[in-house]
C-alpha positions in Angstrom: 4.1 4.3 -15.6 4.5 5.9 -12.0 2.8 5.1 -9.0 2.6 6.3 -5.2 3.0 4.1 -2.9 1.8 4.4 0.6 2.7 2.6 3.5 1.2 2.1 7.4 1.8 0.5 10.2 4.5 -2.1 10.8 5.4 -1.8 7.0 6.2 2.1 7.9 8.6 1.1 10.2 10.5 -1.2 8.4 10.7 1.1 5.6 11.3 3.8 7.5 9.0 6.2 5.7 5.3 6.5 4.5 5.7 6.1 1.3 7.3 7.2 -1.8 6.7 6.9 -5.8 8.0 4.0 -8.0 8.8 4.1 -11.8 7.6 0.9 -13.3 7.7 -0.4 -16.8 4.9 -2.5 -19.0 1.7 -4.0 -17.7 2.6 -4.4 -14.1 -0.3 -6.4 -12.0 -0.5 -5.9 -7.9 2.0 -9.0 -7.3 4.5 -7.8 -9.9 4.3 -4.4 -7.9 4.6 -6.8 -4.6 7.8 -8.2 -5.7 9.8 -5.5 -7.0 9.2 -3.7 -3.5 10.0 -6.5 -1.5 12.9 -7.1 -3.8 14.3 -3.5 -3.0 13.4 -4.2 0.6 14.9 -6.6 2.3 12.9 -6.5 5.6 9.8 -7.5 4.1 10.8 -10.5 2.2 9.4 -12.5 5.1 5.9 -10.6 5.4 3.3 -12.6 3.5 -0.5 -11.9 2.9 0.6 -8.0 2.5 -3.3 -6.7 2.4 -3.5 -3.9 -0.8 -5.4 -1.4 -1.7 -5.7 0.7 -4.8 -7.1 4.1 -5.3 -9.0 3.2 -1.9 -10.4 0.3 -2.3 -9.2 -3.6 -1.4 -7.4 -5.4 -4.5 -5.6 -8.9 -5.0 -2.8 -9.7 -6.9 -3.7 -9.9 -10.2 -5.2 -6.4 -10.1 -3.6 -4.0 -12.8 -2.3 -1.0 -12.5 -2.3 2.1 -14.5 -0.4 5.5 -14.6 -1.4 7.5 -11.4 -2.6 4.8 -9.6 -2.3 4.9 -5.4 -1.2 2.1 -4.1 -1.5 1.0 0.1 0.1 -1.5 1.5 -1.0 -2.8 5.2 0.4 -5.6 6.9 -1.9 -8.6 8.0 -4.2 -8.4 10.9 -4.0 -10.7 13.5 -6.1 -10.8 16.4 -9.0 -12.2 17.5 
């Protein structure tokens, strides 16, 4: 199955791009999609509570995914 992936804000930066597509294989859930990309990037094996969304709307990990799917990743908010 393929899926886009979209990135913003810090996560952009690190990756140095906004997003791109990923080729992955089986049933894949949300934090099997998690760590493959932070596997294949380095600068975000330290960045926990990665907030997700797919197809526009908020998910958590054990989301699945099918073919097509669009799939956001935002870095945690902070603030107060």
């Amino acid at each position: 199955m393929k899926v886009k992936l979209k990135y913003f804000a810090s996560i952009a930066e690190y990756m140095r791009k906004n997003g791109e597509e990923m080729e992955l294989s089986g049933e894949t859930k949300i934090d099997d999609l998690l760590l493959v990309v932070k596997s294949q990037h380095d600068l975000l094996q330290g960045m926990d509570n990665i907030i997700v969304a797919l197809n526009g709307e908020y998910v958590d990990g054990s989301t699945r995914l099918k073919d097509s799917d669009v799939v956001a990743l935002f870095p945690p908010v902070s603030g107060g």
